[in-house]
PyMOL Python script that loads the backbone (N, CA, C, O; Angstrom):
from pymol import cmd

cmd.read_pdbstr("""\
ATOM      1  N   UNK A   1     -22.261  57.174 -79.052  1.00  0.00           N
ATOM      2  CA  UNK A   1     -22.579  55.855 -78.528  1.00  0.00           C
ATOM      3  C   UNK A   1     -22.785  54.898 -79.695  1.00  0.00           C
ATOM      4  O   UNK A   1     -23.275  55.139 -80.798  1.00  0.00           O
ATOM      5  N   UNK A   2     -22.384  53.948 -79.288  1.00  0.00           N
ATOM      6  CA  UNK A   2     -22.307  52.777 -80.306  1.00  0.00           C
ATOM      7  C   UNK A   2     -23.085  51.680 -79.850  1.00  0.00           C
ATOM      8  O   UNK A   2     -22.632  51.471 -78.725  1.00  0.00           O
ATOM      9  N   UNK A   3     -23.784  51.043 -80.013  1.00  0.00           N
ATOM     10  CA  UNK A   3     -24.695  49.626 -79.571  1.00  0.00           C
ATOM     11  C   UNK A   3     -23.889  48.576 -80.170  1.00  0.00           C
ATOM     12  O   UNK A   3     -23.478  48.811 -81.307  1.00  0.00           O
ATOM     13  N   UNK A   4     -23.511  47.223 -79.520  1.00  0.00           N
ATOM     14  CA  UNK A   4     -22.416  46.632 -79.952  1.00  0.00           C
ATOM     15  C   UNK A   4     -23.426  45.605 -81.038  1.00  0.00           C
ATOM     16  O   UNK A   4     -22.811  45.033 -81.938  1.00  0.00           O
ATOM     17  N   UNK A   5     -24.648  45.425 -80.965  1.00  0.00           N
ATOM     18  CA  UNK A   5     -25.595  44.682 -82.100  1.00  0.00           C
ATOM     19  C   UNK A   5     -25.577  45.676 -83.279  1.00  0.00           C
ATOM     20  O   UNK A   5     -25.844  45.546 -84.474  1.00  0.00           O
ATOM     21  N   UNK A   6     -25.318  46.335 -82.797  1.00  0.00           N
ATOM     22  CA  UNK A   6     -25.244  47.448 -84.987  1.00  0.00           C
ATOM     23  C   UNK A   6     -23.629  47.508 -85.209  1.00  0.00           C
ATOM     24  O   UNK A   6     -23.049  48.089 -86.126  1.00  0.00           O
ATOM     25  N   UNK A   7     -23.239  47.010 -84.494  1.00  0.00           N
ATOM     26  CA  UNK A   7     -21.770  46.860 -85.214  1.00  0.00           C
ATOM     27  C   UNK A   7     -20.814  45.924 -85.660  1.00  0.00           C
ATOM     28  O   UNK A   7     -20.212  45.303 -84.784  1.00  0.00           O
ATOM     29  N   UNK A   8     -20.462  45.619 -87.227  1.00  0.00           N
ATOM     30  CA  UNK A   8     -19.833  44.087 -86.732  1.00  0.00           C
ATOM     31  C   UNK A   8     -18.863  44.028 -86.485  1.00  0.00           C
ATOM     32  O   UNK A   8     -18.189  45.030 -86.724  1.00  0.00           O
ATOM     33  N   UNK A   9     -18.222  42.903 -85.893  1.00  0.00           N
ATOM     34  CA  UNK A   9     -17.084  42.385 -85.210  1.00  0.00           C
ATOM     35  C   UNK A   9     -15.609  42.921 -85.652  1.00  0.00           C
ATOM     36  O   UNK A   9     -14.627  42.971 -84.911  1.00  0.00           O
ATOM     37  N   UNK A  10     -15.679  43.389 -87.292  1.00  0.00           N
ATOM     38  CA  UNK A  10     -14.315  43.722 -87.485  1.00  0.00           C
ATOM     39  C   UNK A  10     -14.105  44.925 -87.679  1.00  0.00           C
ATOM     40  O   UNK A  10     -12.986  45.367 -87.420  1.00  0.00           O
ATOM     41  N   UNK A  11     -15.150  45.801 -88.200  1.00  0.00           N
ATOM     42  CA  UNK A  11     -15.454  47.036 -87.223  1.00  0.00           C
ATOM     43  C   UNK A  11     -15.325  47.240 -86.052  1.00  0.00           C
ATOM     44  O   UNK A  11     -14.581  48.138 -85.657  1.00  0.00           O
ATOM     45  N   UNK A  12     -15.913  46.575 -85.345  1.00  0.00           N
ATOM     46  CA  UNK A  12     -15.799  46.967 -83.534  1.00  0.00           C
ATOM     47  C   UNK A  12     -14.178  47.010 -83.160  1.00  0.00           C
ATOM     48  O   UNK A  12     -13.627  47.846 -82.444  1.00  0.00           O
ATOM     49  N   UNK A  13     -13.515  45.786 -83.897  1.00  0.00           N
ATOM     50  CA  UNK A  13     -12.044  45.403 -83.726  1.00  0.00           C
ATOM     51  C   UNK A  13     -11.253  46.999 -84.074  1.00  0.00           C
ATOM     52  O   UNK A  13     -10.801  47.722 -83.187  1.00  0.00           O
ATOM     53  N   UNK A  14     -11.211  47.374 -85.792  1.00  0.00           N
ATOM     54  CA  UNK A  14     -10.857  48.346 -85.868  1.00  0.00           C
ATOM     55  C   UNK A  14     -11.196  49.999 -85.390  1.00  0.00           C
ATOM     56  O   UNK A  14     -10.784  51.106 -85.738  1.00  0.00           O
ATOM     57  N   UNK A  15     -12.022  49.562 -84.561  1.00  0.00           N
ATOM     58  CA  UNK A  15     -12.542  51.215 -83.877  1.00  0.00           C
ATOM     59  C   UNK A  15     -11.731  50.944 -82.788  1.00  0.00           C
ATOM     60  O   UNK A  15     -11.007  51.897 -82.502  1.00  0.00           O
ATOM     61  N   UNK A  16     -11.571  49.694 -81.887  1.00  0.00           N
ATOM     62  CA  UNK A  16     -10.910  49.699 -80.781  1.00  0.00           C
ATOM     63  C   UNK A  16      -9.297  49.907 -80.547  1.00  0.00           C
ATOM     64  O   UNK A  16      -8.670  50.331 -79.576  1.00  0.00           O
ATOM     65  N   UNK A  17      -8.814  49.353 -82.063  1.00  0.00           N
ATOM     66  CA  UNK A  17      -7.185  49.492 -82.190  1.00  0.00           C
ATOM     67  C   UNK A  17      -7.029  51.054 -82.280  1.00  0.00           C
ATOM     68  O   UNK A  17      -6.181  51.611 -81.583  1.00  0.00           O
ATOM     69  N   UNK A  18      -8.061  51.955 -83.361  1.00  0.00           N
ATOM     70  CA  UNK A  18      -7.443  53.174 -83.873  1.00  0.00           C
ATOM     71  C   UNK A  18      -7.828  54.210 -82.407  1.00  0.00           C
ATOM     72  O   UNK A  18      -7.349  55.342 -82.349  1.00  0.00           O
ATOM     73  N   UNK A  19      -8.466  53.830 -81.608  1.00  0.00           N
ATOM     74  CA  UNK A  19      -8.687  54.457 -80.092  1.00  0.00           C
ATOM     75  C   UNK A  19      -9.861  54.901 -80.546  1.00  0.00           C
ATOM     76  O   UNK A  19     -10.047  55.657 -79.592  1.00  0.00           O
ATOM     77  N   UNK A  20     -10.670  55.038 -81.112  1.00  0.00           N
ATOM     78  CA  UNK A  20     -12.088  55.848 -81.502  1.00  0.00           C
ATOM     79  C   UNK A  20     -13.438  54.977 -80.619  1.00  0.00           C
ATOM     80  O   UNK A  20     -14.580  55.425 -80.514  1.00  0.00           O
ATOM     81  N   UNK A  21     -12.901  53.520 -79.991  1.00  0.00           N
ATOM     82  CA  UNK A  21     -14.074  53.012 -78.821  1.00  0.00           C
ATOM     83  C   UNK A  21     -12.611  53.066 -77.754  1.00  0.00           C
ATOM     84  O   UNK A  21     -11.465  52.795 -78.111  1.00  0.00           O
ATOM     85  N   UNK A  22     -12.945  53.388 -76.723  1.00  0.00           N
ATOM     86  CA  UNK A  22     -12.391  53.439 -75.590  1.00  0.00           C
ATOM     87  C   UNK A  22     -13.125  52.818 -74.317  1.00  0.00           C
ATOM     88  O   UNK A  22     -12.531  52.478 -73.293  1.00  0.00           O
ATOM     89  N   UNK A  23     -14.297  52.734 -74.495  1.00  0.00           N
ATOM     90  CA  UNK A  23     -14.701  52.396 -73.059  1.00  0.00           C
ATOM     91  C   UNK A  23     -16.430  51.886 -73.684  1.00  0.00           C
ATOM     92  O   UNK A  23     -17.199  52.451 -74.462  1.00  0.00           O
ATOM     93  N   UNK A  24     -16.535  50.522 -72.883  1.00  0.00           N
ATOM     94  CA  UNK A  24     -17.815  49.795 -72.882  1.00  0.00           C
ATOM     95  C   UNK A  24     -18.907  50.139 -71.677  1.00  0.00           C
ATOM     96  O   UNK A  24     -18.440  50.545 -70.613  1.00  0.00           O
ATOM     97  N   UNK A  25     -20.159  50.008 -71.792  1.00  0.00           N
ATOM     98  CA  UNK A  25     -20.980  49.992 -70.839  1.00  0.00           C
ATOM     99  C   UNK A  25     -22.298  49.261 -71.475  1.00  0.00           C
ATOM    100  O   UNK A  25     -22.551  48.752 -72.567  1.00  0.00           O
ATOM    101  N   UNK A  26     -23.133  49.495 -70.049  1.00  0.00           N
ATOM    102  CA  UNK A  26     -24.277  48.839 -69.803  1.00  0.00           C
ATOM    103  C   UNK A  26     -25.564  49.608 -69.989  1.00  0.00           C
ATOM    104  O   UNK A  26     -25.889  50.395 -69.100  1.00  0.00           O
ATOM    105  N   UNK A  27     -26.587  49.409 -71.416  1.00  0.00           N
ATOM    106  CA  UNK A  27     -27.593  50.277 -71.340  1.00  0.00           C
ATOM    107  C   UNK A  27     -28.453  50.217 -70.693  1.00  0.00           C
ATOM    108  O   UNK A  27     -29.231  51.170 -70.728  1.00  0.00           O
ATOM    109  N   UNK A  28     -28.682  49.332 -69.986  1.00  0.00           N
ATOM    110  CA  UNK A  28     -29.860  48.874 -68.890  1.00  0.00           C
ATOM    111  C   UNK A  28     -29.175  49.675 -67.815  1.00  0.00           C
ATOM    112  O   UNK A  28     -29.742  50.722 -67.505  1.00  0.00           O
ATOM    113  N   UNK A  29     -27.977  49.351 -67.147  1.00  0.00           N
ATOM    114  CA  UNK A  29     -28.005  49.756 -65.533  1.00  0.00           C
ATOM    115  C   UNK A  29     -27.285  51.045 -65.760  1.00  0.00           C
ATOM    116  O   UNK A  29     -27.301  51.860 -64.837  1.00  0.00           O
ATOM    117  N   UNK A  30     -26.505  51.410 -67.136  1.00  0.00           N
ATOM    118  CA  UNK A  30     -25.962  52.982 -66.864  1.00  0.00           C
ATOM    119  C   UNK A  30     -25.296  53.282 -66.622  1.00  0.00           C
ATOM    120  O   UNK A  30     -25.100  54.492 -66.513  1.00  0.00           O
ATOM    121  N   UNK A  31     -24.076  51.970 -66.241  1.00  0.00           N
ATOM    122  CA  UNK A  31     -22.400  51.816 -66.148  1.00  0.00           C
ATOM    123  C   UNK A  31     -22.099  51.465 -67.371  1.00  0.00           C
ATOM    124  O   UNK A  31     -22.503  50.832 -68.346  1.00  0.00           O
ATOM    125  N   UNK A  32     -20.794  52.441 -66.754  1.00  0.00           N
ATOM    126  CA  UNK A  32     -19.746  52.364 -68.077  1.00  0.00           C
ATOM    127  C   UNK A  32     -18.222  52.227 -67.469  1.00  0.00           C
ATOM    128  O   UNK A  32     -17.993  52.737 -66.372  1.00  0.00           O
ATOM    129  N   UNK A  33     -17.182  51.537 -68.182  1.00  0.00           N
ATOM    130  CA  UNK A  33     -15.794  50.982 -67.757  1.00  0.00           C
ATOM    131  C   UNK A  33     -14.682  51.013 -68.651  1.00  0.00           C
ATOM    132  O   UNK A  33     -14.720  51.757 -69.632  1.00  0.00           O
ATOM    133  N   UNK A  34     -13.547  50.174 -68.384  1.00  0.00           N
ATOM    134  CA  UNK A  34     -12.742  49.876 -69.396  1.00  0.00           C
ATOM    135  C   UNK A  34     -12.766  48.455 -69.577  1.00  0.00           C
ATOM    136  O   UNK A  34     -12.724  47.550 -68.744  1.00  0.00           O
ATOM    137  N   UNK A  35     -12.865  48.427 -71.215  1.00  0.00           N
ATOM    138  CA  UNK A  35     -13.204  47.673 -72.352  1.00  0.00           C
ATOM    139  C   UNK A  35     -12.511  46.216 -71.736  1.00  0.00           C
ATOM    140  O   UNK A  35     -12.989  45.181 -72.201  1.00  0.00           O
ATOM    141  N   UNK A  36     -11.529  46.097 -70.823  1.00  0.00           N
ATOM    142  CA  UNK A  36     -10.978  44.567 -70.206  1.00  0.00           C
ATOM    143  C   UNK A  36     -11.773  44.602 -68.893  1.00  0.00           C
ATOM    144  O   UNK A  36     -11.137  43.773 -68.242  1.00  0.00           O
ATOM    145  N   UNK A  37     -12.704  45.008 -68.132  1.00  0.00           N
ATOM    146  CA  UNK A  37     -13.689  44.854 -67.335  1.00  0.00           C
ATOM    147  C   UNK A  37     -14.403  43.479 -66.898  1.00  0.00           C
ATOM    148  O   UNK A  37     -15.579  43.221 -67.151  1.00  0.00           O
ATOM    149  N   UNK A  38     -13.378  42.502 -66.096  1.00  0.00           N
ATOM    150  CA  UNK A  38     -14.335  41.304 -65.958  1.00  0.00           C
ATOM    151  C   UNK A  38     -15.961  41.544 -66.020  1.00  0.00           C
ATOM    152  O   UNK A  38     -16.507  40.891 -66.909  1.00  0.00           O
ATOM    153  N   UNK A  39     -16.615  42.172 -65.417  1.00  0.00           N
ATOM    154  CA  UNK A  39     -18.451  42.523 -65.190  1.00  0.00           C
ATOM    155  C   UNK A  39     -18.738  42.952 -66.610  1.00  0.00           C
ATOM    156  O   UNK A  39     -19.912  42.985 -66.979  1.00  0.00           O
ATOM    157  N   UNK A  40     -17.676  43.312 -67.508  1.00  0.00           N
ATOM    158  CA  UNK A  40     -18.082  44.252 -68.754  1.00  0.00           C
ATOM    159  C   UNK A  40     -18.462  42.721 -69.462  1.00  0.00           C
ATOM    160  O   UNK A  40     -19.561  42.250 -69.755  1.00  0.00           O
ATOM    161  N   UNK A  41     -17.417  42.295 -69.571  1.00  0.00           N
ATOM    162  CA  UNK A  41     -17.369  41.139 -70.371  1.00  0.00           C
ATOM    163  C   UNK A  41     -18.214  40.078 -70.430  1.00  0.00           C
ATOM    164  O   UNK A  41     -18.529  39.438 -71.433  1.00  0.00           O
ATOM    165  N   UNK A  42     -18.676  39.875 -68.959  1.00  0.00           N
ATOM    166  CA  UNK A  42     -20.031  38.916 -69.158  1.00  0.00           C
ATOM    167  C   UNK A  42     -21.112  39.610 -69.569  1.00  0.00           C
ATOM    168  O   UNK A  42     -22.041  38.966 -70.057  1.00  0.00           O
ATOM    169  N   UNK A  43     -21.210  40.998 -69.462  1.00  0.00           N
ATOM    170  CA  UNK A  43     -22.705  41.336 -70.018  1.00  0.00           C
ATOM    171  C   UNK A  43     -23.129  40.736 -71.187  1.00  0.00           C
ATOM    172  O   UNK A  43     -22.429  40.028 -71.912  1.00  0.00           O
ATOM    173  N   UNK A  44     -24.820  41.167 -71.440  1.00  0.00           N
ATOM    174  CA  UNK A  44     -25.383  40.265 -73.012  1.00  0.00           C
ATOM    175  C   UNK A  44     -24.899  41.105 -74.172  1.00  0.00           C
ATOM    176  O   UNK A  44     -24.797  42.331 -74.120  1.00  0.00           O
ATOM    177  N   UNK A  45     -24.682  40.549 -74.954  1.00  0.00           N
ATOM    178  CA  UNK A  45     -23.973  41.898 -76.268  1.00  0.00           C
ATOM    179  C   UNK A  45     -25.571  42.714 -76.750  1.00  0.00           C
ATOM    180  O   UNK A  45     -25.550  43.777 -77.371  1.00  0.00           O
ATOM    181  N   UNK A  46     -26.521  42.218 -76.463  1.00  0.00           N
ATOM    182  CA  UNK A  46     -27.541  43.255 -76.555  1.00  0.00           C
ATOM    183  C   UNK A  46     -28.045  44.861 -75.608  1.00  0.00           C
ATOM    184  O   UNK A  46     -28.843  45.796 -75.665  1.00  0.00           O
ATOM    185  N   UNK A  47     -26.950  44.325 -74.807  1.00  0.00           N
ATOM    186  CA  UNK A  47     -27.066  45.422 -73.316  1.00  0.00           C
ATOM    187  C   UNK A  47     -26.170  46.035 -73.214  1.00  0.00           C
ATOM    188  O   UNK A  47     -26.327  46.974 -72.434  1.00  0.00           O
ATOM    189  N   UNK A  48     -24.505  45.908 -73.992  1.00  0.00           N
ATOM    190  CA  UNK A  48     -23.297  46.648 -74.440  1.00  0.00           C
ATOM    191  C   UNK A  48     -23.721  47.815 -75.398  1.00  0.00           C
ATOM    192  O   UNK A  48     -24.657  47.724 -76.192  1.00  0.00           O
ATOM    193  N   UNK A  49     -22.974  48.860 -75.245  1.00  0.00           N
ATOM    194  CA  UNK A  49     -22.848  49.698 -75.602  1.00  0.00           C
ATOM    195  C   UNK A  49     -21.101  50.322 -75.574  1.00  0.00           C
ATOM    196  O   UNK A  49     -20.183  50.042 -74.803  1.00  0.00           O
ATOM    197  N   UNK A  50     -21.138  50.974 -76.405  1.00  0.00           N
ATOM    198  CA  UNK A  50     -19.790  51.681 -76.506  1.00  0.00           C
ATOM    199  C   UNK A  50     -19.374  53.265 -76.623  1.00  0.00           C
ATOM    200  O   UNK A  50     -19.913  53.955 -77.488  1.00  0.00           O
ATOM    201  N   UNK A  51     -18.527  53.749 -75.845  1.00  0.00           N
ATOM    202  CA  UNK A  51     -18.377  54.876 -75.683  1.00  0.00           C
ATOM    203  C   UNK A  51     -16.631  55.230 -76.593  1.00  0.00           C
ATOM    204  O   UNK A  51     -15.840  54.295 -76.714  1.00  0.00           O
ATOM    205  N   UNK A  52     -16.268  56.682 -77.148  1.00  0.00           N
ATOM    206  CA  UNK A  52     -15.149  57.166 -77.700  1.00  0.00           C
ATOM    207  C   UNK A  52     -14.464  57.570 -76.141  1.00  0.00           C
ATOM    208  O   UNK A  52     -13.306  57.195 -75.958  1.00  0.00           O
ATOM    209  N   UNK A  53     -15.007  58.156 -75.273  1.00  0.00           N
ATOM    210  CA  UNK A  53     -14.306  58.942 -73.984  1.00  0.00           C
ATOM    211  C   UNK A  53     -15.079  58.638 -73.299  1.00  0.00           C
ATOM    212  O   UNK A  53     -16.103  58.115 -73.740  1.00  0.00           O
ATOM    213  N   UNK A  54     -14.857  58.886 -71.679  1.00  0.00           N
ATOM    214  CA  UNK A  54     -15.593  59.039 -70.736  1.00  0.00           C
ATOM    215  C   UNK A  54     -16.429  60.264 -70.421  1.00  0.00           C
ATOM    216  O   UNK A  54     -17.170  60.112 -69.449  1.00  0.00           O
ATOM    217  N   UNK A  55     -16.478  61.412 -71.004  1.00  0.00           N
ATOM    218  CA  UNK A  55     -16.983  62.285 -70.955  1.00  0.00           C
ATOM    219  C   UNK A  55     -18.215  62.264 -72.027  1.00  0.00           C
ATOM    220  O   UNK A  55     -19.047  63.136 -71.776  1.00  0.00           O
ATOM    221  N   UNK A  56     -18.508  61.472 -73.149  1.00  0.00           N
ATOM    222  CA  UNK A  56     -19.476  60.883 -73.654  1.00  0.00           C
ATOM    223  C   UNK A  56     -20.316  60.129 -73.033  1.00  0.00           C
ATOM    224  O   UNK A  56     -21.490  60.496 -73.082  1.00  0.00           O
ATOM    225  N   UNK A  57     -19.996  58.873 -72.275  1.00  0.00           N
ATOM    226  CA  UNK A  57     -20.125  58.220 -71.059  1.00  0.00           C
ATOM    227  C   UNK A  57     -20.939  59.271 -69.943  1.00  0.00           C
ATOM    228  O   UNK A  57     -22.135  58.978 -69.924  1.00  0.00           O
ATOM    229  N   UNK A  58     -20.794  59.775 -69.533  1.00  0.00           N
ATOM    230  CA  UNK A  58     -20.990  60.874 -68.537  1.00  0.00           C
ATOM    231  C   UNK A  58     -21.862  61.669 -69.302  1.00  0.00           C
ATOM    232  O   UNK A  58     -23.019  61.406 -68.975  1.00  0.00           O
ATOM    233  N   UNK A  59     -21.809  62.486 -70.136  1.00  0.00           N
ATOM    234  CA  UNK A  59     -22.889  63.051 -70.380  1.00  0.00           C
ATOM    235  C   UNK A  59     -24.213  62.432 -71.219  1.00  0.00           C
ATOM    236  O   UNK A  59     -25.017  63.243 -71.677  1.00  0.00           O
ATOM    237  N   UNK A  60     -24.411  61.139 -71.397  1.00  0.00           N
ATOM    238  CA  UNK A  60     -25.709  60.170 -71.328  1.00  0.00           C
ATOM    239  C   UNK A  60     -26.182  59.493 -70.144  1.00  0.00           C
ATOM    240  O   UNK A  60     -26.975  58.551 -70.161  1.00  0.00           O
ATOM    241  N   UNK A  61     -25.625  60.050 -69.037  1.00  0.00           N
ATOM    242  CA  UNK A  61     -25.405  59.786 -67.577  1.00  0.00           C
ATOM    243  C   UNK A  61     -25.865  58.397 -67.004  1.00  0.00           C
ATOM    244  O   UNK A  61     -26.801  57.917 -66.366  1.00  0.00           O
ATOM    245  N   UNK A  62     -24.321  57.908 -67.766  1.00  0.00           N
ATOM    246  CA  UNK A  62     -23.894  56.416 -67.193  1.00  0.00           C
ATOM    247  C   UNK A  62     -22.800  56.777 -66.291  1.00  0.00           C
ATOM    248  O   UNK A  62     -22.091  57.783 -66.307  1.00  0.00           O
ATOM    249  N   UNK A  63     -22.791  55.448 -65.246  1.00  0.00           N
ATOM    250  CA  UNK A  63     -21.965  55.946 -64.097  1.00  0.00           C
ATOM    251  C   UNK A  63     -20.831  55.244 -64.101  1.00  0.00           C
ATOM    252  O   UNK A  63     -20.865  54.156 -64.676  1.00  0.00           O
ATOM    253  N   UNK A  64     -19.378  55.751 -63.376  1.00  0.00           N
ATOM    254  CA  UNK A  64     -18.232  54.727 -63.127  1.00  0.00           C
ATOM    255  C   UNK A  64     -18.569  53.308 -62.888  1.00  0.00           C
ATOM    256  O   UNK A  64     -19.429  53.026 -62.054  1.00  0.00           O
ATOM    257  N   UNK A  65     -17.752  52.104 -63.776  1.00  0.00           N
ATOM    258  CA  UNK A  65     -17.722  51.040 -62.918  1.00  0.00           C
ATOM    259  C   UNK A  65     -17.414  51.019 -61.815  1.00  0.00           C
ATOM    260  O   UNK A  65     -16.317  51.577 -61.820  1.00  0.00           O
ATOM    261  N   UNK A  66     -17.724  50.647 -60.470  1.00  0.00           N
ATOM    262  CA  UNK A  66     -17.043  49.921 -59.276  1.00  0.00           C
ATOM    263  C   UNK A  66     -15.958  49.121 -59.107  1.00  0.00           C
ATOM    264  O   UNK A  66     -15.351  49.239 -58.042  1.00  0.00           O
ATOM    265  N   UNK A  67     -15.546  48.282 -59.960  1.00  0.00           N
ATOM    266  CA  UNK A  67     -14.920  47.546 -60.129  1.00  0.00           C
ATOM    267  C   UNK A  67     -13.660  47.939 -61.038  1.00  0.00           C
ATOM    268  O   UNK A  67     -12.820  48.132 -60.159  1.00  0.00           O
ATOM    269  N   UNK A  68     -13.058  48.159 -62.167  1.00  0.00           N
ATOM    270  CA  UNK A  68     -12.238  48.749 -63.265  1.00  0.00           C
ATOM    271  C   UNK A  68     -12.348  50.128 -62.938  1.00  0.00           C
ATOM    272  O   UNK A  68     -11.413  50.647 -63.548  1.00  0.00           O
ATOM    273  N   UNK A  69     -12.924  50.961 -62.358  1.00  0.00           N
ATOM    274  CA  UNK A  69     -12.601  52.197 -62.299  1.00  0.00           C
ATOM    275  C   UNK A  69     -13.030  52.955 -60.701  1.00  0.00           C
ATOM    276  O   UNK A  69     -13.868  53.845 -60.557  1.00  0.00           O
ATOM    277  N   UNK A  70     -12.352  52.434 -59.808  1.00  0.00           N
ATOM    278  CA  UNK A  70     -12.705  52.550 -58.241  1.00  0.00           C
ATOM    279  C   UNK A  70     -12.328  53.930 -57.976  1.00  0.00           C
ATOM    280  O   UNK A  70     -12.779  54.453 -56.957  1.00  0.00           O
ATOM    281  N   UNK A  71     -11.668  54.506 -58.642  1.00  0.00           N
ATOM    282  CA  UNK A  71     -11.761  56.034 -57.677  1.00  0.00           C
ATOM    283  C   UNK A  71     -12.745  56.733 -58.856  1.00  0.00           C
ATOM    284  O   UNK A  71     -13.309  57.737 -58.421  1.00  0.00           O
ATOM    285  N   UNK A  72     -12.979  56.499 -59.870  1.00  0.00           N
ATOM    286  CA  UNK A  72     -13.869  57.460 -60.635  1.00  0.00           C
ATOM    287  C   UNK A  72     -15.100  57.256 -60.185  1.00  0.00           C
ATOM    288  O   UNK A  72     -15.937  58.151 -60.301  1.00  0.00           O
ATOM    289  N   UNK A  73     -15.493  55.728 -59.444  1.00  0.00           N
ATOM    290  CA  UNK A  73     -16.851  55.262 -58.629  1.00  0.00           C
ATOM    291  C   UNK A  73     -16.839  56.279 -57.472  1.00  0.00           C
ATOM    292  O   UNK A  73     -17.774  57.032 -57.203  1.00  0.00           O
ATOM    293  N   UNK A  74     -15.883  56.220 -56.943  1.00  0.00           N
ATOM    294  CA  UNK A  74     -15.921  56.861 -55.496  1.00  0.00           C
ATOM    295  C   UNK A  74     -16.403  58.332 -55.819  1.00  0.00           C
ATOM    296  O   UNK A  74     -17.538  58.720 -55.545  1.00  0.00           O
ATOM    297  N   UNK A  75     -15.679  58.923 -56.275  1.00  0.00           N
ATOM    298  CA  UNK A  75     -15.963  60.498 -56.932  1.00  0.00           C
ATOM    299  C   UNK A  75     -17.251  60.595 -57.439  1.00  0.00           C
ATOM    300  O   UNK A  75     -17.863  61.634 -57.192  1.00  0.00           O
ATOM    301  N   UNK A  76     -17.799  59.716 -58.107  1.00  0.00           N
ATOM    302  CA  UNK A  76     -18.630  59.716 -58.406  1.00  0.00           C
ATOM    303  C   UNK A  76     -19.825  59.701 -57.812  1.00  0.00           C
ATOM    304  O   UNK A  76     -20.856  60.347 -57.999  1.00  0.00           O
ATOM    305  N   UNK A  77     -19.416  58.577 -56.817  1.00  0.00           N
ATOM    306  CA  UNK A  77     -20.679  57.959 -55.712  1.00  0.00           C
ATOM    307  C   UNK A  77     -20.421  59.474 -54.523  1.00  0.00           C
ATOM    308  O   UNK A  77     -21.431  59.974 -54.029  1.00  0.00           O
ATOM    309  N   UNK A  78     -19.370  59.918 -54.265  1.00  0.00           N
ATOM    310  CA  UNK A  78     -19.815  61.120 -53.458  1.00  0.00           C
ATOM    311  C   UNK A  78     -20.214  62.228 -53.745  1.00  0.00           C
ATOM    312  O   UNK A  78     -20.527  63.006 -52.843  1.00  0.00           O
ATOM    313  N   UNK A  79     -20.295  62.544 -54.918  1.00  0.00           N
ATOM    314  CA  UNK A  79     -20.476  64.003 -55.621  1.00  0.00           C
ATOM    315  C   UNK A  79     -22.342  63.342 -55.856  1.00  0.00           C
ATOM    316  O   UNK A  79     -23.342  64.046 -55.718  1.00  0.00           O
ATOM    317  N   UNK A  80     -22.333  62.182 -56.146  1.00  0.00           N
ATOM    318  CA  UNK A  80     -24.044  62.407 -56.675  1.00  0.00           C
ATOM    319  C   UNK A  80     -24.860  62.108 -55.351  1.00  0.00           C
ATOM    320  O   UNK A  80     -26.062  62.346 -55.464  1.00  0.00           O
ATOM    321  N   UNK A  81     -24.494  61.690 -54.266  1.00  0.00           N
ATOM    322  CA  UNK A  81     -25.002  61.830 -52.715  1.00  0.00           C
ATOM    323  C   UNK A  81     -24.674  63.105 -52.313  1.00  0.00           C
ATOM    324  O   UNK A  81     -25.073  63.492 -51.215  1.00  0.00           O
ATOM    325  N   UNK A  82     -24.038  63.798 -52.994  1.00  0.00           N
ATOM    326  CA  UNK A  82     -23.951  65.064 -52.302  1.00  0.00           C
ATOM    327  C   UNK A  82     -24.956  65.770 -52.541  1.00  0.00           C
ATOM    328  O   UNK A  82     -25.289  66.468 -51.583  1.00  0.00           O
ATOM    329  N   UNK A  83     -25.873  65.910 -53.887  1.00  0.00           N
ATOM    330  CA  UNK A  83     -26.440  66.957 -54.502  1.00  0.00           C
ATOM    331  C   UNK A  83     -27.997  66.192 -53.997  1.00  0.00           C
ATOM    332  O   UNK A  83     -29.069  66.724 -54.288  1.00  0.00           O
TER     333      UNK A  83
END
""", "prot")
cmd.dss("prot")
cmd.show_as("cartoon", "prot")
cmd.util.cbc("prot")
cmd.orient("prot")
């Protein structure tokens, strides 16, 4: 995980071209998406965070966006009502 306030801008740029950030989220609510995410994009850059995979993502147990990632929400939203 990456906090997007400890990282600067042309760093963040080159982690995102070489694929090593793949996916943004939210440390407050615990979603996580892909990095062109209208909802991603307005967040505060103090509340961004950054993930390499989704399985990083997932195991700090942040959840699918709703929005940019609707069947990984769904799967998601039924497997954790299930248990």
């Amino acid at each position: 995980m990456i906090l997007h306030s400890h990282i600067s801008p042309e760093n963040l740029r080159s982690k995102i071209r070489s694929m090593e950030i793949c996916f943004g989220g939210n440390k407050k609510l615990k979603i996580y998406g892909l990095l062109n995410c209208k909802s991603g994009k307005r967040m505060k850059k103090e509340n961004r965070i950054f993930f390499t995979n989704e399985k990083e993502a997932l195991q700090n147990k942040f959840r699918p966006c709703g929005h940019c990632m609707k069947e990984a929400y769904k799967n998601w939203k039924k497997h954790d009502y299930c248990n």
